[in-house]
C-alpha positions as CSV (number, residue, x, y, z in Angstrom):
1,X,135.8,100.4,44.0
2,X,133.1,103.1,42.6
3,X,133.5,106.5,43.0
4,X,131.8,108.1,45.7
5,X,133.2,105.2,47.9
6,X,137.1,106.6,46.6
7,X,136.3,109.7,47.0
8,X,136.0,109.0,50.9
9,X,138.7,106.9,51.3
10,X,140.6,109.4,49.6
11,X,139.6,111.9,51.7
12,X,139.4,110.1,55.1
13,X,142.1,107.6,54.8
14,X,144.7,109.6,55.8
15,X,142.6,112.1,58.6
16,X,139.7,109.8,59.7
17,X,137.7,111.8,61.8
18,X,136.0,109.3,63.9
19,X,133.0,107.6,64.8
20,X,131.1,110.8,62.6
21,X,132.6,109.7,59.2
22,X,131.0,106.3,59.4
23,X,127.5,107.9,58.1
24,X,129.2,109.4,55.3
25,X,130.9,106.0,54.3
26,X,128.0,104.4,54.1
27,X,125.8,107.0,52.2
28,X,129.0,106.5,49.8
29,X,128.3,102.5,49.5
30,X,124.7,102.8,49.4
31,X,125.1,105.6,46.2
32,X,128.0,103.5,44.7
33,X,126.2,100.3,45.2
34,X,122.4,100.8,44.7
35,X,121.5,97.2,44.2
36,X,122.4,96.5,47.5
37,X,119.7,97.8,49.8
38,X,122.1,99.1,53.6
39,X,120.1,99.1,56.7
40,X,121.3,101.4,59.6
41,X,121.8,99.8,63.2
42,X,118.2,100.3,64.5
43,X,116.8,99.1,62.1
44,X,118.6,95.4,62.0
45,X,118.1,95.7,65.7
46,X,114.0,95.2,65.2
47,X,114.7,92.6,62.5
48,X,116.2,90.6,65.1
49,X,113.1,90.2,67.2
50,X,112.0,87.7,64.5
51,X,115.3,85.9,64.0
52,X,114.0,82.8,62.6
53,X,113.5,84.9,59.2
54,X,117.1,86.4,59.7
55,X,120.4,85.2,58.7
56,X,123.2,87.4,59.7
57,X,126.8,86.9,57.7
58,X,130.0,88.4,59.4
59,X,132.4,89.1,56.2
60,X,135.5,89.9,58.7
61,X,138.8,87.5,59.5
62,X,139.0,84.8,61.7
63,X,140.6,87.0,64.0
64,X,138.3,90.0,63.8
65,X,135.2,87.9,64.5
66,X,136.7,86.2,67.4
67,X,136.9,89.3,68.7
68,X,133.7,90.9,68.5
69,X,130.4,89.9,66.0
70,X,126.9,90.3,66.2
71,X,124.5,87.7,68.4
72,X,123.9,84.7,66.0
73,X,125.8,85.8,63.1
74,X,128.2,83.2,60.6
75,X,131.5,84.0,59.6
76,X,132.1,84.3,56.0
77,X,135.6,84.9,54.4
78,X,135.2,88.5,52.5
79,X,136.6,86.5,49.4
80,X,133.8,83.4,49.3
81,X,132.6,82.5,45.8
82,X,128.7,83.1,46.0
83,X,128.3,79.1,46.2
84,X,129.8,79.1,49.1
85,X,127.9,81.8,50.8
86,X,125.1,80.1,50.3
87,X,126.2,77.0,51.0
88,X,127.4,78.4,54.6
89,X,123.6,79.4,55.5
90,X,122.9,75.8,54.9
91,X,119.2,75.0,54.7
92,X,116.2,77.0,55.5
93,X,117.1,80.3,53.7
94,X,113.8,80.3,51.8
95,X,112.5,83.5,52.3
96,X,114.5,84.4,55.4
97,X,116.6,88.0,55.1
98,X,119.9,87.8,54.7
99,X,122.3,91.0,56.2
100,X,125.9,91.1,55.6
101,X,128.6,93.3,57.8
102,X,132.0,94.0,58.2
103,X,133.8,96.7,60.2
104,X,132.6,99.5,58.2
105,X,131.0,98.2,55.2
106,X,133.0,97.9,52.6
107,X,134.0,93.9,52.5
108,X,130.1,93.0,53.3
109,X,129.1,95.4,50.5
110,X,131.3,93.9,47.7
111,X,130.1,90.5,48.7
112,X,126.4,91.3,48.9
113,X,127.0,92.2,45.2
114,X,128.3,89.4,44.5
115,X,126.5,86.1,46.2
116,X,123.3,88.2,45.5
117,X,122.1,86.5,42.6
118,X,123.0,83.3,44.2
119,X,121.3,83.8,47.6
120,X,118.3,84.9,45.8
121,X,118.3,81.4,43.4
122,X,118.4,79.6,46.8
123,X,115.5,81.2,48.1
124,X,116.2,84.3,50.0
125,X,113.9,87.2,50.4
126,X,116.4,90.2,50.8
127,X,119.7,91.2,50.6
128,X,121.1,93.6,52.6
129,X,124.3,95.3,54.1
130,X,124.8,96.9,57.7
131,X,125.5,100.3,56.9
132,X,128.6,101.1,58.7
133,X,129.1,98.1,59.4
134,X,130.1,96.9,63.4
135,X,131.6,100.2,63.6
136,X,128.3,102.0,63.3
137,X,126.3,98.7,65.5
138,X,129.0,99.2,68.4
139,X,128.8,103.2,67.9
140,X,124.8,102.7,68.4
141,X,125.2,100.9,71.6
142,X,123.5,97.5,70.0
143,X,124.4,94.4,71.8
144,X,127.6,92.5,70.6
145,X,128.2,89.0,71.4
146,X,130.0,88.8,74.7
147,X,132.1,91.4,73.7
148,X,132.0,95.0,74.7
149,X,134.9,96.2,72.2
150,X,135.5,95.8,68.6
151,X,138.5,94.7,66.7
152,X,139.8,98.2,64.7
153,X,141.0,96.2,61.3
154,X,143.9,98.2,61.0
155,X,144.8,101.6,62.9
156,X,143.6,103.7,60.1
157,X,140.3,102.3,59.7
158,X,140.6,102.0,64.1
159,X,140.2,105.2,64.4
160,X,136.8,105.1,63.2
161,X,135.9,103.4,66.5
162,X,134.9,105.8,69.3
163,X,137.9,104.9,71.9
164,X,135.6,102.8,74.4
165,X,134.6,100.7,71.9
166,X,138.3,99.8,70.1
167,X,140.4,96.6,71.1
168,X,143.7,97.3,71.6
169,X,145.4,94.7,69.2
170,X,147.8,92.2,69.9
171,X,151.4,91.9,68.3
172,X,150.1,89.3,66.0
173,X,147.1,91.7,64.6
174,X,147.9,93.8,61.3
């Protein structure tokens, strides 16, 4: 991880302050990872009036995106090899925009980095990140699937979630 984005783990891990840290994290990502371009909630919200140019990738668990994901977005395993990011978009990413998320950002931003080059090869306009991730989209009050809460990763990183919006978890959840 880069700097900036330890700096706020190391200073939040242990005392997250809620729903307000999430801006912070993600000014962290965007200054540690630069080549990324992060786009806040509202701003993904108008790109999704043209979705036909949009391809949304969910970099959570199997069990996190079960839960909760945005309308129309593909899971993607945090850990895919770039190949296989692009292979999971299929055909028809020439020039479309592709935006990555995970709960807060950190997962989607790591894999942005890395498929980047590949997405681009295959055709796609932009890269980008959800800054904050479905934290920050729930937090905003954009639309989730059918969902209306959002699965907390862990209870650390949970606590980022304002209360109304946080799953309980399950005794099989970390």
């Amino acid at each position: 991880m880069k700097p900036r984005t330890l700096a706020f783990l190391a200073a939040h891990r242990l005392r997250p302050r809620g729903p307000e840290s999430l801006p912070v994290l993600a000014a962290a990502l965007a200054a540690d990872y630069p080549t990324i371009t992060h786009i806040a909630p509202p701003k993904l919200q108008a790109k999704m009036m043209d979705p036909h140019r949009l391809c949304l990738l969910d970099a959570r668990t199997p069990e996190e995106f079960a839960v909760s994901h945005l309308p129309g977005a593909l899971r993607v395993d945090p850990e895919a090899r770039p190949d296989d990011v692009v292979a999971a978009l299929g055909t028809g990413t020439k020039d479309a925009d592709v935006v990555l998320y995970c709960s807060v950002g950190v997962r989607s931003t790591r894999l942005a980095v890395r498929a980047a080059p590949a997405l681009r090869a295959a055709g796609v306009c932009t890269v980008a990140n959800l800054a904050g991730g479905i934290f920050a989209w729930a937090a905003s009050g954009a639309p989730l699937n059918a969902a209306r809460c959002v699965h907390p990763y862990d209870a650390v990183w949970g606590r980022l979630l304002a209360p109304e919006v946080r799953r309980s978890k399950g005794p099989d959840e970390r």
